[in-house]
PDB file of N, H, CA, C and O in Angstrom:
ATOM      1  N   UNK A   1      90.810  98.841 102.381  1.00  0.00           N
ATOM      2  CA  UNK A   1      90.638  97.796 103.347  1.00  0.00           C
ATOM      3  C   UNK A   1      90.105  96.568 102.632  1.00  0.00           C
ATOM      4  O   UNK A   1      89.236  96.617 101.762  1.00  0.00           O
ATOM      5  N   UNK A   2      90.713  95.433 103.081  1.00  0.00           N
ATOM      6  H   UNK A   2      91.419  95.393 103.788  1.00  0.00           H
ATOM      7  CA  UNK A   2      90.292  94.315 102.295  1.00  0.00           C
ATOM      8  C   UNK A   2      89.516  93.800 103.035  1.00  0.00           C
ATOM      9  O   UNK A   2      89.970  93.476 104.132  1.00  0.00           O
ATOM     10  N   UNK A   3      88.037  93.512 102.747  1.00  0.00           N
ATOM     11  H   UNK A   3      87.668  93.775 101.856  1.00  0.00           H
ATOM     12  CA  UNK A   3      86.875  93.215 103.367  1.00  0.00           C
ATOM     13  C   UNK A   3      86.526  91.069 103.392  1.00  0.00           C
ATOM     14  O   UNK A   3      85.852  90.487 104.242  1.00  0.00           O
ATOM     15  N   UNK A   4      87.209  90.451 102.261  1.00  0.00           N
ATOM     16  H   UNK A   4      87.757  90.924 101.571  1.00  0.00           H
ATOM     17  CA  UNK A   4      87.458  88.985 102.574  1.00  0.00           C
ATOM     18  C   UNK A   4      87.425  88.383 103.942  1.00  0.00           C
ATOM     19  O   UNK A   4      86.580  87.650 104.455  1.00  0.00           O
ATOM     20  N   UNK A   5      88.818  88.981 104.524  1.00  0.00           N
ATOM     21  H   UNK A   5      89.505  89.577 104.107  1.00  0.00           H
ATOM     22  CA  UNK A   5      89.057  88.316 106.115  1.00  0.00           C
ATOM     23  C   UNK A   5      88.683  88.723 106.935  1.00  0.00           C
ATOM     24  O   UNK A   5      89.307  88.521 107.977  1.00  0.00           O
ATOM     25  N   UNK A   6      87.351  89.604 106.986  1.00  0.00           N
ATOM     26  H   UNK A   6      86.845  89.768 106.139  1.00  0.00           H
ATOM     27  CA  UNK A   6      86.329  90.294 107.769  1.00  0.00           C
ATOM     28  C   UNK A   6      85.183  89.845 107.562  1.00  0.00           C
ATOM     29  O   UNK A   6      84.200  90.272 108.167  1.00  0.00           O
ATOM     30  N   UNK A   7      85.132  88.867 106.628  1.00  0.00           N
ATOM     31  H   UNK A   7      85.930  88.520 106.136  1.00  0.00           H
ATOM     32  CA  UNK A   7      83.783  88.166 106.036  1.00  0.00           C
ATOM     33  C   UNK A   7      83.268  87.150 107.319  1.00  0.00           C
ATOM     34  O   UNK A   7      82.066  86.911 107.428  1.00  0.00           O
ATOM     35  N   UNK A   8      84.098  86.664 108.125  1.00  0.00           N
ATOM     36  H   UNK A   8      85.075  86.858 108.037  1.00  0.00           H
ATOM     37  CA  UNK A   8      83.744  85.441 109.039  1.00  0.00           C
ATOM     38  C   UNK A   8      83.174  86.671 110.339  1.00  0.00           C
ATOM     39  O   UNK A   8      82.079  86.542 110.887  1.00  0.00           O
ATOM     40  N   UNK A   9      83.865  87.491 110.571  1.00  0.00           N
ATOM     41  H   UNK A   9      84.754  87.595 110.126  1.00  0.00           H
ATOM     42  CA  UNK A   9      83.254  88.482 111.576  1.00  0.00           C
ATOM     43  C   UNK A   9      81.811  89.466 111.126  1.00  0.00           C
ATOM     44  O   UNK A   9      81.182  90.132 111.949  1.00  0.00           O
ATOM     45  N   UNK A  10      81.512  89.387 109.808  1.00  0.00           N
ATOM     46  H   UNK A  10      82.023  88.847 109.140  1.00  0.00           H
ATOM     47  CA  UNK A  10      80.137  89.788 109.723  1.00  0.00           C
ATOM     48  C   UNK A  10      79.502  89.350 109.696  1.00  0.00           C
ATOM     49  O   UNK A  10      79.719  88.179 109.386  1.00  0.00           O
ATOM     50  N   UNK A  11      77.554  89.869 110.064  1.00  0.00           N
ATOM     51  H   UNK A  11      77.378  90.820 110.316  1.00  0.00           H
ATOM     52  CA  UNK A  11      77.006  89.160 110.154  1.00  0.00           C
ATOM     53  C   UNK A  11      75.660  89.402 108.975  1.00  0.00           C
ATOM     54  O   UNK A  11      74.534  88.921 108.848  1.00  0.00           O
ATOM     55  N   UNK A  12      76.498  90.433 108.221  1.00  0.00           N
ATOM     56  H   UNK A  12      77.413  90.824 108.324  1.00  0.00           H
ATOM     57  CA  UNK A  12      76.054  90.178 107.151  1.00  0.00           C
ATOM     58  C   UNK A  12      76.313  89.643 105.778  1.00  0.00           C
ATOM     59  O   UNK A  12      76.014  90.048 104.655  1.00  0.00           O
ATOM     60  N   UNK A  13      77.090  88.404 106.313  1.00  0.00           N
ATOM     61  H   UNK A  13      77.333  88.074 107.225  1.00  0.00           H
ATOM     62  CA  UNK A  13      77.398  87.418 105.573  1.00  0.00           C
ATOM     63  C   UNK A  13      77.252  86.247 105.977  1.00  0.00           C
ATOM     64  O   UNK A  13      78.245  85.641 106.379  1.00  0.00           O
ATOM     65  N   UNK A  14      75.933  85.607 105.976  1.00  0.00           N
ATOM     66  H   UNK A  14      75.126  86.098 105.650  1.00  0.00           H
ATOM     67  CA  UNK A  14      75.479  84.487 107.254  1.00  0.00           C
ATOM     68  C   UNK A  14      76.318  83.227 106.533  1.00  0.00           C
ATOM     69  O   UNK A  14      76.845  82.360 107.230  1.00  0.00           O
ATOM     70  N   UNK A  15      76.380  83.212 105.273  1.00  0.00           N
ATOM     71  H   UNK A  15      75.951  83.917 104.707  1.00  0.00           H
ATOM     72  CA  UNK A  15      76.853  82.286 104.150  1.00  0.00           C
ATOM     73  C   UNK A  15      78.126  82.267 104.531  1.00  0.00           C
ATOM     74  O   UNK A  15      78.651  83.260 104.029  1.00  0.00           O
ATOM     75  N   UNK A  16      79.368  81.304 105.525  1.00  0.00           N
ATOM     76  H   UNK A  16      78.941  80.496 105.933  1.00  0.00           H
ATOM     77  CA  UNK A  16      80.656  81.157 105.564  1.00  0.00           C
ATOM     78  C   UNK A  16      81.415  80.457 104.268  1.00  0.00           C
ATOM     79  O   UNK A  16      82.615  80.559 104.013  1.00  0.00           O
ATOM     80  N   UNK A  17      80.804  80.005 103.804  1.00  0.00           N
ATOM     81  H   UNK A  17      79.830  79.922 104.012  1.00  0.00           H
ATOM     82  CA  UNK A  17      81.473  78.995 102.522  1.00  0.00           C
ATOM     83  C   UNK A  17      82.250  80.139 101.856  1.00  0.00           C
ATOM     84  O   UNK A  17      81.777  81.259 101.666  1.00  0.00           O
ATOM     85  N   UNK A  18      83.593  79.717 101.493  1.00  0.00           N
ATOM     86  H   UNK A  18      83.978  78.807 101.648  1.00  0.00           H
ATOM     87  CA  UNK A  18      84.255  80.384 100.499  1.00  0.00           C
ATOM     88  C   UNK A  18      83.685  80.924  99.284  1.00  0.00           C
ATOM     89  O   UNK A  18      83.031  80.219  98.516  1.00  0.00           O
ATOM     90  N   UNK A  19      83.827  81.689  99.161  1.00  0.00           N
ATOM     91  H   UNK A  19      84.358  82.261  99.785  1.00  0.00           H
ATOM     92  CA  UNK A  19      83.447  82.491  97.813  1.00  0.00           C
ATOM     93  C   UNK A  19      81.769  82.687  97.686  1.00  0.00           C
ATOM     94  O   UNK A  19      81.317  82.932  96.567  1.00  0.00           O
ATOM     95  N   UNK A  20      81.147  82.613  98.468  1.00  0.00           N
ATOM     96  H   UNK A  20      81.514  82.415  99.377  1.00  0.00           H
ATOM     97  CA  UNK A  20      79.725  82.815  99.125  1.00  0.00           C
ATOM     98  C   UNK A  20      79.118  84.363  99.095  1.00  0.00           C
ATOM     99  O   UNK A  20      78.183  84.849  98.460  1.00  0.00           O
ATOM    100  N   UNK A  21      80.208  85.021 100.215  1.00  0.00           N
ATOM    101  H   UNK A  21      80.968  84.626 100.731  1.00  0.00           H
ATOM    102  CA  UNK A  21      79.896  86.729 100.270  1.00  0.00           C
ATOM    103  C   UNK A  21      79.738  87.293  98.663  1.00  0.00           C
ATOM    104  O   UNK A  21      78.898  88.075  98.218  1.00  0.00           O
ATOM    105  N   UNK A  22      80.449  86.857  98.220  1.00  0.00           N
ATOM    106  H   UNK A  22      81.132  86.221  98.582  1.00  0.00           H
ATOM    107  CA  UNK A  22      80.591  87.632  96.754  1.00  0.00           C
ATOM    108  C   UNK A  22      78.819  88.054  95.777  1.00  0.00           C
ATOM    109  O   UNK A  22      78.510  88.878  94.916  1.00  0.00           O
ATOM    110  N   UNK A  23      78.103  87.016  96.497  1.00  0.00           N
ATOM    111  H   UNK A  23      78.354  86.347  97.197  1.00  0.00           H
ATOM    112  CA  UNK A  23      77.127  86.864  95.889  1.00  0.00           C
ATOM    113  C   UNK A  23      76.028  88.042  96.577  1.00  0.00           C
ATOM    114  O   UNK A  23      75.101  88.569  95.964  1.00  0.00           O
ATOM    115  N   UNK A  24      76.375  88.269  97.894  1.00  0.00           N
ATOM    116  H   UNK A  24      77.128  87.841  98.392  1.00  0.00           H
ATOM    117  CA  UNK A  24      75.774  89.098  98.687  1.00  0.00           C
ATOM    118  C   UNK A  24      76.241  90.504  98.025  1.00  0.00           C
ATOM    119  O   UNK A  24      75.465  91.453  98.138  1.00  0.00           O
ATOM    120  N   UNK A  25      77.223  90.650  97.477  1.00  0.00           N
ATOM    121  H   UNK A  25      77.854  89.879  97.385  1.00  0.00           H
ATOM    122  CA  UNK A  25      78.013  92.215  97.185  1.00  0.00           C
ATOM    123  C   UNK A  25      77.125  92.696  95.590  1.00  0.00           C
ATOM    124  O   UNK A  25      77.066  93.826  95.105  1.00  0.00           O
ATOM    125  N   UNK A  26      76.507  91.394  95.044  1.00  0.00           N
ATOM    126  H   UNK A  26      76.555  90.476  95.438  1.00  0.00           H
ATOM    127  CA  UNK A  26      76.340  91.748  94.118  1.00  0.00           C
ATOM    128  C   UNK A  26      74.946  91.909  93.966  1.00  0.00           C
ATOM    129  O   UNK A  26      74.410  91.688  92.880  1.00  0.00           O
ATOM    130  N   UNK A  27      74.143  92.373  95.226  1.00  0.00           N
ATOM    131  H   UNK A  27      74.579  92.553  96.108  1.00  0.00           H
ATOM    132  CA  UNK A  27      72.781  92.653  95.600  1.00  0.00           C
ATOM    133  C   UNK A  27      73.204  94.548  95.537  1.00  0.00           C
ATOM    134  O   UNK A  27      74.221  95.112  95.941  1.00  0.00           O
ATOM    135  N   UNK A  28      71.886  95.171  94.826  1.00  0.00           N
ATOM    136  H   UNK A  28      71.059  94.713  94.498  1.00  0.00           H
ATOM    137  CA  UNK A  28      71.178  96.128  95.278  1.00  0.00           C
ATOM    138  C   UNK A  28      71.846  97.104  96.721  1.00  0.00           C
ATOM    139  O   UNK A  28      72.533  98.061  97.077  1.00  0.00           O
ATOM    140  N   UNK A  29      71.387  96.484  96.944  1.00  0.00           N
ATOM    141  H   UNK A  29      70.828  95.707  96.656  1.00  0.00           H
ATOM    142  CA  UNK A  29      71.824  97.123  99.052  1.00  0.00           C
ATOM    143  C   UNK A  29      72.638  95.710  99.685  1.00  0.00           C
ATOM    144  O   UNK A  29      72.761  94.604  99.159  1.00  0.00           O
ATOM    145  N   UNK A  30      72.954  96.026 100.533  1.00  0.00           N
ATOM    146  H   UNK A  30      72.855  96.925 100.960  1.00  0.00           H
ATOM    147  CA  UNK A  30      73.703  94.870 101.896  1.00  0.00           C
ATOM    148  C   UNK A  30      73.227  95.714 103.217  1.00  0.00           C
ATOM    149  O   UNK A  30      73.539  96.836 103.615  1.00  0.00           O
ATOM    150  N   UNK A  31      72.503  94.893 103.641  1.00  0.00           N
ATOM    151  H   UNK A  31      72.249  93.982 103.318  1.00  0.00           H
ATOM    152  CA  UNK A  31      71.900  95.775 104.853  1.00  0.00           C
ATOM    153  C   UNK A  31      73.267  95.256 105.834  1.00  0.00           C
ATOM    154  O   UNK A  31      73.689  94.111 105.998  1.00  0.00           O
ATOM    155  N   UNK A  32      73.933  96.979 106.593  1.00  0.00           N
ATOM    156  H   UNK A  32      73.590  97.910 106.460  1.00  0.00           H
ATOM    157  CA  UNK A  32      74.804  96.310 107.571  1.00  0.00           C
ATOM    158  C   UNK A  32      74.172  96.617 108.980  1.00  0.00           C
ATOM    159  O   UNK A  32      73.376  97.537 109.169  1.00  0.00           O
ATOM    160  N   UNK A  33      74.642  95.690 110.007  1.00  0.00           N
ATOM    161  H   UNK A  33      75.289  94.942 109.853  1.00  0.00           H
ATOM    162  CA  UNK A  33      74.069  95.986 111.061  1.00  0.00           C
ATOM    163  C   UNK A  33      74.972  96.556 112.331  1.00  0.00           C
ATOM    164  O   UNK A  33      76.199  96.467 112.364  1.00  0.00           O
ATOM    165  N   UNK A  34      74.363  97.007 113.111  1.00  0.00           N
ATOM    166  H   UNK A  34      73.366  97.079 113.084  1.00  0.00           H
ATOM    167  CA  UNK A  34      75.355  97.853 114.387  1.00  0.00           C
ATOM    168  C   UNK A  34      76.435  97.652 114.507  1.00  0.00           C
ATOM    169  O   UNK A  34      77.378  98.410 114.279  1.00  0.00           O
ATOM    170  N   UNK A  35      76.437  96.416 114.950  1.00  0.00           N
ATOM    171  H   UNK A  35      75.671  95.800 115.136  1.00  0.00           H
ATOM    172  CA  UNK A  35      78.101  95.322 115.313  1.00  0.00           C
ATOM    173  C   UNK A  35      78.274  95.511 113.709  1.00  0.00           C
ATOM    174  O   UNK A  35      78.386  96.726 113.545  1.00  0.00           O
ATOM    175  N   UNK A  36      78.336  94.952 112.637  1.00  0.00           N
ATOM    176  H   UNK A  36      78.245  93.965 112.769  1.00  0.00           H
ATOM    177  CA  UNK A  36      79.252  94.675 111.528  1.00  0.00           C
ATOM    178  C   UNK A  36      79.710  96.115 111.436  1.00  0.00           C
ATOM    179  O   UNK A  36      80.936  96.219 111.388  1.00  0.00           O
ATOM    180  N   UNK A  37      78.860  97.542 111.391  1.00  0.00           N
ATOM    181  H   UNK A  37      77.865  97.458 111.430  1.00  0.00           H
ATOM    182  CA  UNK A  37      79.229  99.139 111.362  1.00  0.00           C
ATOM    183  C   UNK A  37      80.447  99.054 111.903  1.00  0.00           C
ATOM    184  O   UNK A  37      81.507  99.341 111.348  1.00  0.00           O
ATOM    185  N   UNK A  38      80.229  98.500 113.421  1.00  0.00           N
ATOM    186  H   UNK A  38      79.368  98.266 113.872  1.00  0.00           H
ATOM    187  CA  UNK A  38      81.029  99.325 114.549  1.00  0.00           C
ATOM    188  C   UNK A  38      82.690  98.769 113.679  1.00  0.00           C
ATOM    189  O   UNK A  38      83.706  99.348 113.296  1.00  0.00           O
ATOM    190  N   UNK A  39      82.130  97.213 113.687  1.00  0.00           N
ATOM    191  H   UNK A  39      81.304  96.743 113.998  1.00  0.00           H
ATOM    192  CA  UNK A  39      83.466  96.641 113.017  1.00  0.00           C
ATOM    193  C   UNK A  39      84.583  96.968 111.718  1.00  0.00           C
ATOM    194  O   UNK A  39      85.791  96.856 111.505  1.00  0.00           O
ATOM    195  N   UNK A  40      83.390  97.428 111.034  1.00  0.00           N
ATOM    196  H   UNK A  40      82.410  97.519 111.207  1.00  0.00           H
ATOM    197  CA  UNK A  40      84.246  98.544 109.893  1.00  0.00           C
ATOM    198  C   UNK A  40      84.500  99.642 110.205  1.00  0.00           C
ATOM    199  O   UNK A  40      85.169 100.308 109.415  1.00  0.00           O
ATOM    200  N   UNK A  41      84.230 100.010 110.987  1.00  0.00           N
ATOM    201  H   UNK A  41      83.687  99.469 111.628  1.00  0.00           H
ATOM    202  CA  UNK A  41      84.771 101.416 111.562  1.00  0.00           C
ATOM    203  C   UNK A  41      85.763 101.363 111.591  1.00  0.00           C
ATOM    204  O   UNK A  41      86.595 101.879 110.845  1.00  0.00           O
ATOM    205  N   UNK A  42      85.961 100.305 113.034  1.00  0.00           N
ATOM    206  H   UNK A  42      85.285  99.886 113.640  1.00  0.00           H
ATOM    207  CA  UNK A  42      87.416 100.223 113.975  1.00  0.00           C
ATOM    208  C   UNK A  42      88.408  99.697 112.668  1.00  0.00           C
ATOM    209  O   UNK A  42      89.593  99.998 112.813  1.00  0.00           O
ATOM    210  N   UNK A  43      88.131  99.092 111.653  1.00  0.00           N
ATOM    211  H   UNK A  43      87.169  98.848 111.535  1.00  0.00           H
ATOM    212  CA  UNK A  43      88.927  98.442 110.696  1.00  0.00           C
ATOM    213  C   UNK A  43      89.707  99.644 109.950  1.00  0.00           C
ATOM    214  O   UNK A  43      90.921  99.843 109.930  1.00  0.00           O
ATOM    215  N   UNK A  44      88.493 100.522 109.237  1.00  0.00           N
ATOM    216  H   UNK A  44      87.507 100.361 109.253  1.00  0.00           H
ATOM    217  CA  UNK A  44      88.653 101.634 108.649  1.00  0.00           C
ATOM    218  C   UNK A  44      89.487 102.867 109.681  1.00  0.00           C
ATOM    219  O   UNK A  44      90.124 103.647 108.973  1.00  0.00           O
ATOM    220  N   UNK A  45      89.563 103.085 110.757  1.00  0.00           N
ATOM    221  H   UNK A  45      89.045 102.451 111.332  1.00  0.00           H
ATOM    222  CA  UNK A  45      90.342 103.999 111.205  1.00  0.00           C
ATOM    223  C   UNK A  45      91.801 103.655 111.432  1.00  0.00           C
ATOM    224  O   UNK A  45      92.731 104.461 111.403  1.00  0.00           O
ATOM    225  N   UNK A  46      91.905 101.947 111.735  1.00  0.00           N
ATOM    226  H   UNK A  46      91.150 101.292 111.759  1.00  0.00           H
ATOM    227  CA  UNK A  46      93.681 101.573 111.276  1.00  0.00           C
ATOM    228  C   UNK A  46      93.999 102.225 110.628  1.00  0.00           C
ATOM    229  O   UNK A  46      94.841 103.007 111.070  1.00  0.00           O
ATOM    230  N   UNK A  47      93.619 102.381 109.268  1.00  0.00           N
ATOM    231  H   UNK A  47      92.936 101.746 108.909  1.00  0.00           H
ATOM    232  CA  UNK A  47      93.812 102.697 107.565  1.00  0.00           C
ATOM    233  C   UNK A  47      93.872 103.886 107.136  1.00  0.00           C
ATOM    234  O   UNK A  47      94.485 104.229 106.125  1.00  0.00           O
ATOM    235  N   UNK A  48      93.274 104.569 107.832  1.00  0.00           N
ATOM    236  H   UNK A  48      92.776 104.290 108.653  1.00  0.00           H
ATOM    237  CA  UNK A  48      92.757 105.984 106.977  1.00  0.00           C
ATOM    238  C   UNK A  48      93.798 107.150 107.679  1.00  0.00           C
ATOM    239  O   UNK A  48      94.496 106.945 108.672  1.00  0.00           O
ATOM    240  N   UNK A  49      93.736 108.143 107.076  1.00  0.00           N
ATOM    241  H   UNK A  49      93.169 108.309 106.269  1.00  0.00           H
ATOM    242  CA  UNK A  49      94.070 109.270 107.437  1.00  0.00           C
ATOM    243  C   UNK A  49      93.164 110.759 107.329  1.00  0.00           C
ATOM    244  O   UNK A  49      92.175 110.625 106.608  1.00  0.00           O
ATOM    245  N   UNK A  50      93.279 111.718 107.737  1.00  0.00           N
ATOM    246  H   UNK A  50      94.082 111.827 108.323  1.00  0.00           H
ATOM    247  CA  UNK A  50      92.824 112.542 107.247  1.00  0.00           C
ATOM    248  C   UNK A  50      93.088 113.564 105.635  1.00  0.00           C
ATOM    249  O   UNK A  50      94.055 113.669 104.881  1.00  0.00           O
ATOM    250  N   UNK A  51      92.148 113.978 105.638  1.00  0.00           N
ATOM    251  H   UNK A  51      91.363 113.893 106.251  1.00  0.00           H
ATOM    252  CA  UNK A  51      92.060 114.631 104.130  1.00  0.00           C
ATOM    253  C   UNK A  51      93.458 115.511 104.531  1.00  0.00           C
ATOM    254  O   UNK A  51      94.581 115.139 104.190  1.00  0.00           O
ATOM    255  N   UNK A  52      93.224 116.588 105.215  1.00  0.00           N
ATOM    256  H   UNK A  52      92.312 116.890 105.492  1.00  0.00           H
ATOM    257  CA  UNK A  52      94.528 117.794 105.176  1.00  0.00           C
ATOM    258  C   UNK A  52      96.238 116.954 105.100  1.00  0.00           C
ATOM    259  O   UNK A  52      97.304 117.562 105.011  1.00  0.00           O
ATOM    260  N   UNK A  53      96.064 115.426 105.167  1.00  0.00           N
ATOM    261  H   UNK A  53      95.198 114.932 105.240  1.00  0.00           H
ATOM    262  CA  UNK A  53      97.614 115.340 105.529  1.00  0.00           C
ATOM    263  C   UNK A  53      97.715 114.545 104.128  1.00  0.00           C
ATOM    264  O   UNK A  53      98.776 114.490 103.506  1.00  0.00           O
ATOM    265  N   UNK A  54      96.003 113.667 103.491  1.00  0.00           N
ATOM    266  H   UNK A  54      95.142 113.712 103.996  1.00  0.00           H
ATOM    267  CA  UNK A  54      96.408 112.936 102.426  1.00  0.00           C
ATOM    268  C   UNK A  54      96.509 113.784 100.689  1.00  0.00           C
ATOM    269  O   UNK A  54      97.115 113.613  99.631  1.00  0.00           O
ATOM    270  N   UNK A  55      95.608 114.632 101.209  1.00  0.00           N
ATOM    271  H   UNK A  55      95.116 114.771 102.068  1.00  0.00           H
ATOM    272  CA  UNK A  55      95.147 116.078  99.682  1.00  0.00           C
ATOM    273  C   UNK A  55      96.494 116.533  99.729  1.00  0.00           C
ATOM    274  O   UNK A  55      96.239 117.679  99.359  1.00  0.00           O
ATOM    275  N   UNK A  56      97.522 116.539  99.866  1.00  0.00           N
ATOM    276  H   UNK A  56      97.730 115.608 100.166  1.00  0.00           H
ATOM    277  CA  UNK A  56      98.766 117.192  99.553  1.00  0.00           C
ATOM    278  C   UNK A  56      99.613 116.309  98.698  1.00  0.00           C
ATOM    279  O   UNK A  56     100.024 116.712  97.610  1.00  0.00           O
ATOM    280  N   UNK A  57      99.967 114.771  99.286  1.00  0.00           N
ATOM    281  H   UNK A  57      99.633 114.443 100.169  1.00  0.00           H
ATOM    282  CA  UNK A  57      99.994 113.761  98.227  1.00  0.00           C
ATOM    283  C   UNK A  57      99.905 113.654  96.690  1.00  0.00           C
ATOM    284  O   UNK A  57     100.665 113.594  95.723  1.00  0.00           O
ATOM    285  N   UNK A  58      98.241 113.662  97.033  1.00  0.00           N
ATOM    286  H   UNK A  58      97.624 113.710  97.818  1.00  0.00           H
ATOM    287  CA  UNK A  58      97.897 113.337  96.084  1.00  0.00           C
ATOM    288  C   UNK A  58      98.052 114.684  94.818  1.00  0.00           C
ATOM    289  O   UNK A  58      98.061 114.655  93.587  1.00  0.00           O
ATOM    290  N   UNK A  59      98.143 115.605  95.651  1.00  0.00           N
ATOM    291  H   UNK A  59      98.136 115.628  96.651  1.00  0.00           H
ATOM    292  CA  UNK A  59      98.159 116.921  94.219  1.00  0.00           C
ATOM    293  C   UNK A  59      99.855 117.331  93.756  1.00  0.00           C
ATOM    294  O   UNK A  59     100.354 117.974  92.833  1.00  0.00           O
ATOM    295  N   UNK A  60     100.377 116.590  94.921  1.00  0.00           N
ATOM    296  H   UNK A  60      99.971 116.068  95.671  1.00  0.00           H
ATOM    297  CA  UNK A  60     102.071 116.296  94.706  1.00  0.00           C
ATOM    298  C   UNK A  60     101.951 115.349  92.974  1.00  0.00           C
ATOM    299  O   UNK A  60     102.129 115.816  91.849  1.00  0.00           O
ATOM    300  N   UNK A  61     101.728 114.466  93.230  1.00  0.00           N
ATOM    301  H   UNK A  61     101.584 114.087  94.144  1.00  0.00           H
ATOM    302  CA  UNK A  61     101.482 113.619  92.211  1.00  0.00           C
ATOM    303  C   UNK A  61     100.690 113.403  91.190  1.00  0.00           C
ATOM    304  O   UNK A  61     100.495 112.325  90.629  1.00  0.00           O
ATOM    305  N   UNK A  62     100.083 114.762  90.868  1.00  0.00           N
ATOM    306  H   UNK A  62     100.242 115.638  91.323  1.00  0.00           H
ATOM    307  CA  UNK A  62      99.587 115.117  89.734  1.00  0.00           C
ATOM    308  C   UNK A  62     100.391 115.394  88.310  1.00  0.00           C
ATOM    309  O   UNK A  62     100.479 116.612  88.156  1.00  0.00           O
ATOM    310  N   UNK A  63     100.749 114.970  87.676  1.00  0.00           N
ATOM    311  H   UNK A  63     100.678 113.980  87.801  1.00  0.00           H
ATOM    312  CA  UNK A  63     101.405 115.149  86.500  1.00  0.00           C
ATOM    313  C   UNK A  63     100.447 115.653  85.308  1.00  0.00           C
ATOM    314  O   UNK A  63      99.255 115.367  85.189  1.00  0.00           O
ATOM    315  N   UNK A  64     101.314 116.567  84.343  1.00  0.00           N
ATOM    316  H   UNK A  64     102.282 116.799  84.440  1.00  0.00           H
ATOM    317  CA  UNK A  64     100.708 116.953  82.918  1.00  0.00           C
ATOM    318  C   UNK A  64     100.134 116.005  82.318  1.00  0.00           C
ATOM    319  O   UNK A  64     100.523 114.871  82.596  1.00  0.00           O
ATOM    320  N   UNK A  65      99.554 116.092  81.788  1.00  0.00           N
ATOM    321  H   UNK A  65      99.237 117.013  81.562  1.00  0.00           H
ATOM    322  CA  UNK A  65      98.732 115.105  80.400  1.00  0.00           C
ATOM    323  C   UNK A  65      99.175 115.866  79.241  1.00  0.00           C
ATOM    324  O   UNK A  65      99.023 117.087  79.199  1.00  0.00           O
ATOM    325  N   UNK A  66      99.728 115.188  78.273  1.00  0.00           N
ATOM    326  H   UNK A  66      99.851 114.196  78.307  1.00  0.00           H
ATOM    327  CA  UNK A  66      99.831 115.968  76.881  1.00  0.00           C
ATOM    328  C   UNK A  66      98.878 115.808  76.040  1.00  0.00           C
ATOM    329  O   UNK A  66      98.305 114.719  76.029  1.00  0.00           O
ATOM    330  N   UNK A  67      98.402 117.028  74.974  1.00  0.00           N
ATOM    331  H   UNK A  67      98.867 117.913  74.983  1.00  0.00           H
ATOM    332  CA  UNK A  67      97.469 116.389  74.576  1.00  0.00           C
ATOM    333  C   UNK A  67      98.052 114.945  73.080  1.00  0.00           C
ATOM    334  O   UNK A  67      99.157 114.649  72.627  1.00  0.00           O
ATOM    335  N   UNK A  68      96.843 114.507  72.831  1.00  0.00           N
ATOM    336  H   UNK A  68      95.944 114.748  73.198  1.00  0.00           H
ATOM    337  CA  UNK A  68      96.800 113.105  72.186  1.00  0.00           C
ATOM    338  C   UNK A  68      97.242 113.871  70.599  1.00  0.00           C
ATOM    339  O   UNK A  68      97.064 115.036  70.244  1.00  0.00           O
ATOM    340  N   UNK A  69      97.834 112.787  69.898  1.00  0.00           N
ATOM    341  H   UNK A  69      97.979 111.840  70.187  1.00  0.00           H
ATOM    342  CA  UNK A  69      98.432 113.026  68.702  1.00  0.00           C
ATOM    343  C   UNK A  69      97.143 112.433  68.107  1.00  0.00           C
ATOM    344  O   UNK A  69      96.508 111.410  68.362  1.00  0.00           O
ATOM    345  N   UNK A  70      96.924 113.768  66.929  1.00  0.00           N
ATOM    346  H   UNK A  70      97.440 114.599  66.722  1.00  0.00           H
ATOM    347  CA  UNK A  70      96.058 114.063  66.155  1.00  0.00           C
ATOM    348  C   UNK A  70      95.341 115.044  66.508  1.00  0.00           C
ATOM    349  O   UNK A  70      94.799 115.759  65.665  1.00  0.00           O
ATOM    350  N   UNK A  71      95.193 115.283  68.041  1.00  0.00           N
ATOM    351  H   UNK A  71      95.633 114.702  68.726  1.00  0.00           H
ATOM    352  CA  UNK A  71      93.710 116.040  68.404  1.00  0.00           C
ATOM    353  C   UNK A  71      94.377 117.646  68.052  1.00  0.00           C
ATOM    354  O   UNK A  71      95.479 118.195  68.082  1.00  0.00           O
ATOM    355  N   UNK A  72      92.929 117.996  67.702  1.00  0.00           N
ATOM    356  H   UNK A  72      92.034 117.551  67.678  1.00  0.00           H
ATOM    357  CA  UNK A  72      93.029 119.308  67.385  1.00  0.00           C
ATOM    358  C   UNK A  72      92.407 120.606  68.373  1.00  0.00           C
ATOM    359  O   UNK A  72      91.245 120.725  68.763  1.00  0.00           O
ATOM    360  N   UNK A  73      94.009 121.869  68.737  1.00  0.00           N
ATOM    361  H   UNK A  73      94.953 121.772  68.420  1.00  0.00           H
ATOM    362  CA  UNK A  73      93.554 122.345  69.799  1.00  0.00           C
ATOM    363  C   UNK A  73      92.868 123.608  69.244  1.00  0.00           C
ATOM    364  O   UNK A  73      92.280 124.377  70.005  1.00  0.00           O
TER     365      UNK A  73
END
């Protein structure tokens, strides 16, 4: 989820100026509050899926690794 064009709807980003939030991300903690939660929620459940339908995917698309030239097995 791209969190940019969600920047004007939080309110833990009181700073609207472009390129502003960035400075907040690069704190320690970001305290979020109820409303900004609720708002990533509803954002985050567009997006997501569950594990049982996405863990199959992803182990579909696991490929070999060979090992590296030189290493010794």
């Amino acid at each position: 989820m791209e969190l940019v064009p969600l920047v004007p709807r939080l309110a833990a980003f009181p700073d609207k100026r472009p390129g502003a939030w960035s400075i907040r991300l690069r704190r320690p903690l970001l305290e979020i509050g109820e409303q900004d939660a609720a708002l990533l929620r509803e954002e985050l459940a567009a997006v997501t899926i569950s594990p049982d339908v996405a863990i199959p995917g992803y182990l579909a698309a696991i490929r070999p690794v060979g090992k590296a030239a030189g290493a010794r097995g």
